[in-house]
C-alpha positions in Angstrom: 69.9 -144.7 -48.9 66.0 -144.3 -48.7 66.3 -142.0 -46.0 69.1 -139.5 -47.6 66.8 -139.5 -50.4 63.8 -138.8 -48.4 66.0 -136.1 -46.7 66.9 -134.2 -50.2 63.2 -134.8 -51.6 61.6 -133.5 -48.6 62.6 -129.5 -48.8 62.5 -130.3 -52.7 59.0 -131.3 -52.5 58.2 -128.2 -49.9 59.8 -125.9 -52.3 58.2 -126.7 -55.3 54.7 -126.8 -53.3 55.5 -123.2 -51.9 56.3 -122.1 -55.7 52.8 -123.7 -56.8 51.3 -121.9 -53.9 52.6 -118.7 -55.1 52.0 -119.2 -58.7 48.3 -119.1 -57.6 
């Protein structure tokens, strides 16, 4: 279970990074 959740939170976590990122 940890690791699907790890799996969907991963790119999540990436995604909303890159859209920090870009807000900048």
């Amino acid at each position: 279970v940890v690791i699907v959740i790890l799996a969907l939170l991963g790119p999540a976590i990436g995604n909303i990074f890159s859209n920090i990122m870009n807000a900048i």
